[in-house]
C-alpha positions in Angstrom: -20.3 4.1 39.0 -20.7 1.6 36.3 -18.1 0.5 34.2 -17.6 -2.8 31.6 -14.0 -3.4 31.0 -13.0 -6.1 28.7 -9.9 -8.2 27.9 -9.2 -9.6 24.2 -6.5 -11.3 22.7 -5.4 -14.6 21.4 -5.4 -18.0 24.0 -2.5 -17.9 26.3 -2.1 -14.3 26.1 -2.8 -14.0 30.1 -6.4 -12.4 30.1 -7.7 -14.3 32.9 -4.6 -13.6 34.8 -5.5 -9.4 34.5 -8.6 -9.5 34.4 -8.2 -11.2 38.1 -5.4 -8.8 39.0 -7.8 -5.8 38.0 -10.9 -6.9 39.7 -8.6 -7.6 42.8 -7.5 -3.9 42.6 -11.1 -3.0 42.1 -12.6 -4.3 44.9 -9.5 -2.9 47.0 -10.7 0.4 45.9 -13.9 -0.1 47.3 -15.8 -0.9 43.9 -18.4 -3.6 43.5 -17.1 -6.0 41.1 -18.8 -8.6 38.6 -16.1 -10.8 37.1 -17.2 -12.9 33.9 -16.3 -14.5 30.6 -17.7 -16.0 27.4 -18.3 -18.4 26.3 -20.2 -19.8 29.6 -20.5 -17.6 31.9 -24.4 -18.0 32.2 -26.7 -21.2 32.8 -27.1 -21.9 29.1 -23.9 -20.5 28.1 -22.3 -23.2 30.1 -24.2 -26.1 27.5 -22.6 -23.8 24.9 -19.2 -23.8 26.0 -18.9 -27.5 26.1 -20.1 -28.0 23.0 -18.2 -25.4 21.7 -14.8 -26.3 22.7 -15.1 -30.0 23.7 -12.7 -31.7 21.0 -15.4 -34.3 21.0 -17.7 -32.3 19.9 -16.0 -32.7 16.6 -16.1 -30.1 13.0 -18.7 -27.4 13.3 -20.1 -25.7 10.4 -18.1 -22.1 11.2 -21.7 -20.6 10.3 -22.7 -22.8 13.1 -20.3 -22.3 15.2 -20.8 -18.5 15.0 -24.4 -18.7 15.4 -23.6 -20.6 19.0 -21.2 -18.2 20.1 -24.1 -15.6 19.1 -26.6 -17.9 21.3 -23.8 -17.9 24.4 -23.8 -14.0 24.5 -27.1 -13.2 24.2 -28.0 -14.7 27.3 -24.7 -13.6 29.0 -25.4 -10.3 28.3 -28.5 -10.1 29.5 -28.3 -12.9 32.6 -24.7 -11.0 33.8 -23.4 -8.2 32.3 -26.8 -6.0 31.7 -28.1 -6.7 35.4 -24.4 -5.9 37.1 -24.1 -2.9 35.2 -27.3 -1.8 36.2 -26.7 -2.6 39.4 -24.0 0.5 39.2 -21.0 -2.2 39.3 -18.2 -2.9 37.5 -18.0 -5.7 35.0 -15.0 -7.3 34.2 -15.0 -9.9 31.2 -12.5 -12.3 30.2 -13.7 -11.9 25.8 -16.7 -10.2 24.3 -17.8 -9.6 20.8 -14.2 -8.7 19.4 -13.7 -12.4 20.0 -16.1 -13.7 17.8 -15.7 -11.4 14.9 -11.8 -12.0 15.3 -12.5 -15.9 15.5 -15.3 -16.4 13.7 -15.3 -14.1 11.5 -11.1 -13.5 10.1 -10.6 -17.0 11.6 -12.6 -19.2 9.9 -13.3 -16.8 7.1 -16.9 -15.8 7.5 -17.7 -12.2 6.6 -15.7 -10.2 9.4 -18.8 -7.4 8.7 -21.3 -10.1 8.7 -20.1 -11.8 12.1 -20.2 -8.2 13.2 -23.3 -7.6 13.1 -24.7 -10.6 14.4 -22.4 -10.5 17.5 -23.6 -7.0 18.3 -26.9 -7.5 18.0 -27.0 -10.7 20.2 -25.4 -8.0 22.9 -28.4 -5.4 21.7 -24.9 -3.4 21.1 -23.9 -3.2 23.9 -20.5 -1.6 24.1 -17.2 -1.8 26.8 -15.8 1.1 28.3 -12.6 -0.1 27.6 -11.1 -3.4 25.9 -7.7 -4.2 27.3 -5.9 -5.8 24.3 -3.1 -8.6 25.3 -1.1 -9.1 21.8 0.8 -12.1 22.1 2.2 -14.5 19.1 0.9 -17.1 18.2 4.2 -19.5 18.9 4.0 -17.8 22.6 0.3 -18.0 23.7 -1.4 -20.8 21.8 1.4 -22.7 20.3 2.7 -22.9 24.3 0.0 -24.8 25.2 0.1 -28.6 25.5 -3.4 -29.5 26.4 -5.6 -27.2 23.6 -9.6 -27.4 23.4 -11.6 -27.6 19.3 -11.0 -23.6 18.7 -6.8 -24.0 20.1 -6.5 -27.1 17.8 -7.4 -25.0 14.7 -3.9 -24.3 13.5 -1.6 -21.3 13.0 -2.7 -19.6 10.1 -6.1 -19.7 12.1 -4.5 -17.8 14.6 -2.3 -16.0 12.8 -5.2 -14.8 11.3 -7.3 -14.2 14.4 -4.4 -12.0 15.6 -3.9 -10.0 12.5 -7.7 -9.1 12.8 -8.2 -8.5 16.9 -4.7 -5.5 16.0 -6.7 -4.1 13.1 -10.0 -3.7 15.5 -8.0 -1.9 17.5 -5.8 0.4 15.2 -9.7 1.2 13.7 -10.7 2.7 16.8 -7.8 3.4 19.2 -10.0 5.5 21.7 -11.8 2.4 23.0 -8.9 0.3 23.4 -5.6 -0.4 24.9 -3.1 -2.4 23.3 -0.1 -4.0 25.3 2.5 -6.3 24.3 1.1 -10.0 26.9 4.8 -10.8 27.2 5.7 -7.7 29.4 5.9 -8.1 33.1 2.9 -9.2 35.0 2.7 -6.6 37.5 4.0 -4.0 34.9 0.7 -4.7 32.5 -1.7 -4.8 35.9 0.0 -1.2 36.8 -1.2 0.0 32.8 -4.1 -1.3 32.9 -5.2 -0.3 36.1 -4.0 3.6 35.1 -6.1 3.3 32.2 -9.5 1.9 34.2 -8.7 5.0 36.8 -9.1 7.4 34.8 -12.3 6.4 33.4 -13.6 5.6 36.8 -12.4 9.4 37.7 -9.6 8.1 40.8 -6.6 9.9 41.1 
């Protein structure tokens, strides 16, 4: 059975670290399992993502910016996530399209609607199955880190602001997501998540 799980939140919130926990568990289960992430999880996505994120790279126009991120999953979603799914596997992604509206869109002030739309239709709308939501503040996931790529180094009120938006996304349509505070236990938010992607996968 097919199944596309994904895992939002701000940086340092500890997706990668559950969405390797939950394809570990998958697999275990006897599932085929396609882990992934944006940006640059694809041949050209992987241009993207340096450019993207390189300090170097320097200011980007956040229309720009936006329109790259667009570019990045476009081509993931069809060189990855389309051809596991159909496949009959589960796909596990580390960020989708609530990333770009949340950081392109609330964060640098773009038209949250506008950002939207363009981020679903470079997935051809594309939807998850379930979007694991790590909610983290900002002094505690970002503000942690020492050594931060362009989008980290965009301040707190950036990410304040990318925070306050991914919470309302997922207050506006609670049956698609699952919300859990990213400073619990490690093993206690791999034991929640894993309950929730059960029961959609029918197990026990």
């Amino acid at each position: 059975m097919s199944l596309f799980i994904v895992f939002e939140g701000g940086d340092g919130a500890g997706k990668s670290t559950q969405a390797g926990l939950l394809a570990d568990w998958l697999e275990g289960v006897g599932c085929t399992v396609t882990r992934t992430f944006q940006p640059g999880h694809s041949r050209i996505g992987a241009v993207l993502r340096q450019l993207l994120l390189d300090p170097a790279s320097g200011p980007l126009s956040p229309r720009a910016e936006a329109l790259l991120y667009a570019a990045d999953k476009a081509q993931h979603a069809d060189e990855v996530i389309r051809p596991a799914l159909a496949r009959g596997e589960v796909v596990v992604s580390d960020r989708y399209v609530d990333s770009m509206i949340a950081y392109q869109g609330a964060g640098r002030r773009l038209d949250p609607d506008e950002v939207a739309k363009l981020a679903w239709w470079a997935v051809g709308a594309l939807p998850p199955d379930l979007t694991v939501l790590l909610d983290a503040a900002v002094e505690d996931g970002v503000g942690a880190k020492t050594d931060r790529d362009r989008l980290e180094q965009a301040g707190e009120a950036f990410h304040e602001r990318v925070r306050s938006f991914f919470l309302a996304l997922a207050a506006a349509a609670p049956e698609r997501y699952l919300v859990l505070p990213a400073r619990r236990p490690v093993a206690e938010l791999a034991a929640a998540v894993r309950t929730q992607v059960a029961a959609r996968l029918g197990a026990p």
